[in-house]
C-alpha positions in Angstrom: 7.4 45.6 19.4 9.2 45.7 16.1 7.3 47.5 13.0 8.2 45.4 9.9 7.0 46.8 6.7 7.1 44.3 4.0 8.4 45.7 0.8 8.3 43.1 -1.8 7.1 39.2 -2.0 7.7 37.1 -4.8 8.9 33.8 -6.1 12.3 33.0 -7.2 12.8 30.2 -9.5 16.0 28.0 -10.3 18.5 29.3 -12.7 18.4 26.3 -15.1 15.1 24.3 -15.3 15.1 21.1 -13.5 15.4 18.2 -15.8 12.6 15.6 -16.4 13.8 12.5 -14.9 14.5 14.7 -11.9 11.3 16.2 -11.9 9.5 13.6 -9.1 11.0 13.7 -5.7 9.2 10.6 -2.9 9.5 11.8 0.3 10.7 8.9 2.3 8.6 7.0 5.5 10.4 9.2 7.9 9.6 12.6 5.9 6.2 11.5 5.4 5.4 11.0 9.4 6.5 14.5 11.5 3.5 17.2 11.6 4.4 19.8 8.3 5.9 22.7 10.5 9.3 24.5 9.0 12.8 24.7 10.4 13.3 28.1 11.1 16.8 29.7 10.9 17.8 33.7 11.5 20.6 35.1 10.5 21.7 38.6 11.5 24.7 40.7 10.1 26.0 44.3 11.5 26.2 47.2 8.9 29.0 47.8 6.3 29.5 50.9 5.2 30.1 50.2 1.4 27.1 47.8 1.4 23.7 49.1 -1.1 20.6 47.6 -0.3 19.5 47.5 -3.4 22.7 45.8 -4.7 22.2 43.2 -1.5 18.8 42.0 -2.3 19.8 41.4 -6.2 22.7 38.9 -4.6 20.8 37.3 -2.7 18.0 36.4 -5.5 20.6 35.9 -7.7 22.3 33.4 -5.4 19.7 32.0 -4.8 18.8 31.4 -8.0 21.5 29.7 -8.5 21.4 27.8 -5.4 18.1 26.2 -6.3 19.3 24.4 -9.1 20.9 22.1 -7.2 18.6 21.9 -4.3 15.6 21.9 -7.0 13.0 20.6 -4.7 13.3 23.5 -2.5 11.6 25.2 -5.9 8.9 22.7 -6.4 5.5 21.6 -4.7 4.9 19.2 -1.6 1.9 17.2 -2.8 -0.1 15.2 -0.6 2.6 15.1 1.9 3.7 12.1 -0.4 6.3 13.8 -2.7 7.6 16.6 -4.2 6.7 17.9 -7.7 9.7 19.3 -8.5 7.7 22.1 -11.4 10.4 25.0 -10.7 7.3 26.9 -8.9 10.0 28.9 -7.2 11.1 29.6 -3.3 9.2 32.6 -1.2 11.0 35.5 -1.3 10.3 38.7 0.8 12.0 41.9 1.6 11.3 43.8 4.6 11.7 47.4 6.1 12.0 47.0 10.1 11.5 50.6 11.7 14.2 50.0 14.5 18.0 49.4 15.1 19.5 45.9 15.0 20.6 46.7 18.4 16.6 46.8 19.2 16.0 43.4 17.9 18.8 41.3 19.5 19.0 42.9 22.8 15.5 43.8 23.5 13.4 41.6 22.3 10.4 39.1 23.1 10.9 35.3 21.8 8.1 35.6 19.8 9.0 38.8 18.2 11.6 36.3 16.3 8.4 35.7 14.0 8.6 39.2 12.4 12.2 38.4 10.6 10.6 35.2 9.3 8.9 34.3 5.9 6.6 32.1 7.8 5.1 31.3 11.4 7.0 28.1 11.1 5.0 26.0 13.8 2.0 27.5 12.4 -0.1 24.7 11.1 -3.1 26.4 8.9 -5.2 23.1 7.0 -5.9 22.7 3.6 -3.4 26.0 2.8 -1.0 26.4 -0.2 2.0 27.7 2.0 2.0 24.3 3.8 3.3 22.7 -0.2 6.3 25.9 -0.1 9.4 23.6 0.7 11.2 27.1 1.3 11.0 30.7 2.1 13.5 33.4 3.1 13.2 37.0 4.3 15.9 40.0 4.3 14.9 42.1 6.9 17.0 45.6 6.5 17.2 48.0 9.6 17.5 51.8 10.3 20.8 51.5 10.9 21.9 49.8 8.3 22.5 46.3 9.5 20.2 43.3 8.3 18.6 39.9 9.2 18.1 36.9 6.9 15.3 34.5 7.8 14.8 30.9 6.3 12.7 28.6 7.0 12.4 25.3 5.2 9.7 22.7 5.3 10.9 20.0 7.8 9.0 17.7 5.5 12.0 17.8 3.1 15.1 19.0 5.2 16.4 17.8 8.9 18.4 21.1 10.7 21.7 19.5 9.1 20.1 19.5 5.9 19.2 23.6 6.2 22.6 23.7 7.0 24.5 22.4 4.2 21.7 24.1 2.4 22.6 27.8 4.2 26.5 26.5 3.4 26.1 26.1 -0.4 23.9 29.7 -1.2 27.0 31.6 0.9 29.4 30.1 -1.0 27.3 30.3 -4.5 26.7 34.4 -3.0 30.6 35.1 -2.3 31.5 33.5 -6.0 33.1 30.4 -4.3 34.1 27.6 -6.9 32.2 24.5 -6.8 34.4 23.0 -4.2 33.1 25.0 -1.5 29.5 24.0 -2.9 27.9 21.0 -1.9 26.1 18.8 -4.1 22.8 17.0 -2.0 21.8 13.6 -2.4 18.3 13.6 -2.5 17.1 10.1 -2.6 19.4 8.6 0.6 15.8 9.2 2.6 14.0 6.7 0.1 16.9 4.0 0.0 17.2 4.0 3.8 13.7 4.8 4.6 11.4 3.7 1.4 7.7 4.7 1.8 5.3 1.9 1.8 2.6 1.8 -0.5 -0.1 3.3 1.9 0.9 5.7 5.0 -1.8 7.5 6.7 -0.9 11.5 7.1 0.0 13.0 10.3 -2.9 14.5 11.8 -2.8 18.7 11.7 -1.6 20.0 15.1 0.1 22.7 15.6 3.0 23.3 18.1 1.4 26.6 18.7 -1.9 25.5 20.1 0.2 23.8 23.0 -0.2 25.1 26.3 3.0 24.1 28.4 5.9 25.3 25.6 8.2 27.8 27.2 10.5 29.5 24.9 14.2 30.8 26.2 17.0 32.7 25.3 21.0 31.2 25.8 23.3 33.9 24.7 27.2 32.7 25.2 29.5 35.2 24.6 33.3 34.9 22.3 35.2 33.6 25.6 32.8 30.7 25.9 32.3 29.7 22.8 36.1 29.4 22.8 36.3 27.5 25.8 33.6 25.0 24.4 35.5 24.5 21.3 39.0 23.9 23.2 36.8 21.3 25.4 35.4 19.9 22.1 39.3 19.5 20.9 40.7 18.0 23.5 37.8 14.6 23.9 39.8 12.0 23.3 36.8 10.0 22.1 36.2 12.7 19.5 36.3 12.5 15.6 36.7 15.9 14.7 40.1 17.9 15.9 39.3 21.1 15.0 35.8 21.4 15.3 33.8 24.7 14.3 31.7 27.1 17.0 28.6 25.5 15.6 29.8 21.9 15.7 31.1 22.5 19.4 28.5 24.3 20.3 25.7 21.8 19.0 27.7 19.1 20.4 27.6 20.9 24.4 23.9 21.6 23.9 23.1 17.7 23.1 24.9 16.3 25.1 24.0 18.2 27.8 20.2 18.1 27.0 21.0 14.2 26.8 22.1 14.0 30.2 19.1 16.6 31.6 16.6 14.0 30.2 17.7 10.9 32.0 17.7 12.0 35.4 
């Protein structure tokens, strides 16, 4: 089991205050229904010699930062799992020692061991607690030998696992010094046009995905060659939209539509 020794917790707010007519976000009748768990994503990166730690972590706040002025409910508060009170409150943000080699964690590792690179238990539903309100939180996990992890997870009350995406997308671009075109600018009321929330919805009840007895947690690795040969598959459907489709499109794509055809035999 991995030793993680946290180092430092703390908030980070947006770079430019959120203005006032955008300082009420409703969450829409689909945000309002799923049970308030977080999306968690893990990100892991090898070691560069001419990288500082110290210079890494001041980036990534920085970027951040940055980042959250355009995705400004990500800073605020989830109230009443009705909306968002977009007060600049800031997103979690924790640095981490782990006491073992990267190598360690992605070769030999336990599932649930994923939870030590992670901000937050995200299927851990605790009532009446002030980290169920945190839209976001993210953890930079550095290791022994150098390499590093970053950990997000993001309230699944606000985002959907494309939304953490484009979200992921825009703080790299805003962290290599990209110009705006390469950073994307949300649209946060498309859930409320689409999906406007009636004047009374009764909350989800509280259960957690963790107090379930039959969930059974696996690993998929797929090497370089495969990944390729998915995407060259992905290229060549004819009923396709996208020519030239990225590893994580292609890849998304095979696992749906192969867990699609699993679930109606």
């Amino acid at each position: 089991m991995a030793q993680v020794e946290i180092i430092l917790k703390e908030y980070i707010k947006p770079s430019s205050p959120t203005p006032l007519h955008l300082k009420h976000q409703n969450l829409s009748f689909i945000d309002r229904l799923p049970t308030p768990i977080y999306l968690p994503f893990i990100l892991f990166y090898q070691n560069h010699a001419s990288s500082d730690r110290s210079q890494i972590s001041q980036q990534l706040k920085l970027s951040i930062s940055q980042a959250l002025t355009k995705f400004y409910p990500l800073a605020g508060r989830i109230q009443d799992d009705v909306f968002v009170d977009c007060n600049d409150s800031g997103a979690l943000f924790i640095e981490a020692q782990v006491h073992s080699s990267l190598s360690e964690a992605t070769q030999n590792f336990v599932i649930e061991e994923f939870n030590h690179y992670l901000p937050i238990k995200p299927y851990e539903i605790i009532e009446n607690s002030l980290r169920n309100d945190v839209p976001l939180a993210v953890q930079i996990s550095f290791f022994e030998c150098g390499g590093m992890s970053v950990g997000v997870c993001i309230s699944h009350r606000i985002a959907d696992a494309l939304s953490v995406v484009m979200f992921l997308n825009s703080w790299a671009a805003i962290c290599r010094g990209s110009d705006d075109r390469e950073i994307l600018t949300p649209n946060f009321d498309v859930g409320c046009l689409h999906f406007p929330p009636p004047e009374d919805v009764p909350r989800a009840p509280l259960i957690s995905v963790a107090d379930k007895q039959k969930i059974v947690a696996k690993r998929f690795v797929f090497s370089k060659e495969k990944l390729e040969r998915i995407k060259e598959l992905a290229s060549s459907d004819s009923t396709s939209t996208i020519r030239d489709p990225t590893r994580v499109e292609a890849l998304s794509a095979f696992i749906c539509k192969n867990f699609i055809e699993v679930s109606c035999i």
